[in-house]
N, C-alpha and C positions, 0 to 999 in steps of 0.2 A: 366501520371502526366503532369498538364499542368503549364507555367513560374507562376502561381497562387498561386501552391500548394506546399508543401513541407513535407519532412516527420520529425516529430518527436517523440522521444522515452522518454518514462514517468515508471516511478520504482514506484514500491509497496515493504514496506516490512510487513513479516507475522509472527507470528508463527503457520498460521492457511494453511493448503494444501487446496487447490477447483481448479476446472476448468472452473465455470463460476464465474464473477461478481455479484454479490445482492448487491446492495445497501440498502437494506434492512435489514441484517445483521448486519451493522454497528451499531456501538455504539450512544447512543442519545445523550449525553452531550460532542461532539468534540466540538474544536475549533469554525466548522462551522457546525453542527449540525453532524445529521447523513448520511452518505456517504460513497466512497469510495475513500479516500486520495491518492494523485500518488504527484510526484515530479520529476524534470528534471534532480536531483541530484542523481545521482546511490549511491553514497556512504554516502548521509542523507538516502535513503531509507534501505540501510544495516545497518546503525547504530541504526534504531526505530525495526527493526525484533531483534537485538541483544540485544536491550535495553528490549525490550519487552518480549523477552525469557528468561533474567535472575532475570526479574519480576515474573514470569511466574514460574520459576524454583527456584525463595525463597518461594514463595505459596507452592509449591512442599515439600519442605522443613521440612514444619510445618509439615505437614501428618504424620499419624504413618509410621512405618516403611514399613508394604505391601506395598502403596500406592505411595511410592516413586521409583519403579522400570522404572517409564515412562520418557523419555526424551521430552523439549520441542523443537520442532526443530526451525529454523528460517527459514526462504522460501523468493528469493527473485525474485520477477516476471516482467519480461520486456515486457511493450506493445509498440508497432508502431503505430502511426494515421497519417494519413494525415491532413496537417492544411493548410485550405482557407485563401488566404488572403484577405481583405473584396476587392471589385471592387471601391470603392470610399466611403470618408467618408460623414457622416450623419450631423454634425454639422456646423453652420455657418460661 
């Protein structure tokens, strides 16, 4: 890594387990369309997997009785990127 570059670390949270990213996946009507949302705040990303699993888990809820044997988990995934910083700016 060169004086350029730097690392930083960006949080997901889930109720959903995978090992790759799909953008695809993602829901159409966020914020910013469909995607996949990270944030630099570890503990907003654990609060939308918690938030989202006791959403998740009143859905649950309603089911008849069989139905409700499944727990929904929360998952909370930490990526590393390297970030460029630009070589010079573009505006006058």
């Amino acid at each position: 890594m060169n004086n350029r570059e730097s690392i930083i670390t960006l949080y997901h949270g889930s109720t959903y387990s995978f090992d790759a990213v799909d953008v695809n996946l993602g829901k159409p009507n966020k914020d910013f369309g469909r995607g996949f949302y990270t944030t630099r705040i570890e503990q907003h990303a654990a609060d939308l997997a918690r938030r989202n699993q006791q959403i998740a888990q009143s859905r649950i809820a309603m089911l008849p009785a069989m139905s409700r044997k499944n727990r929904v988990p929360a998952w909370l995934y930490t990526y590393e990127s390297v970030h460029k910083k630009p070589r010079r700016s573009l505006s006058s």
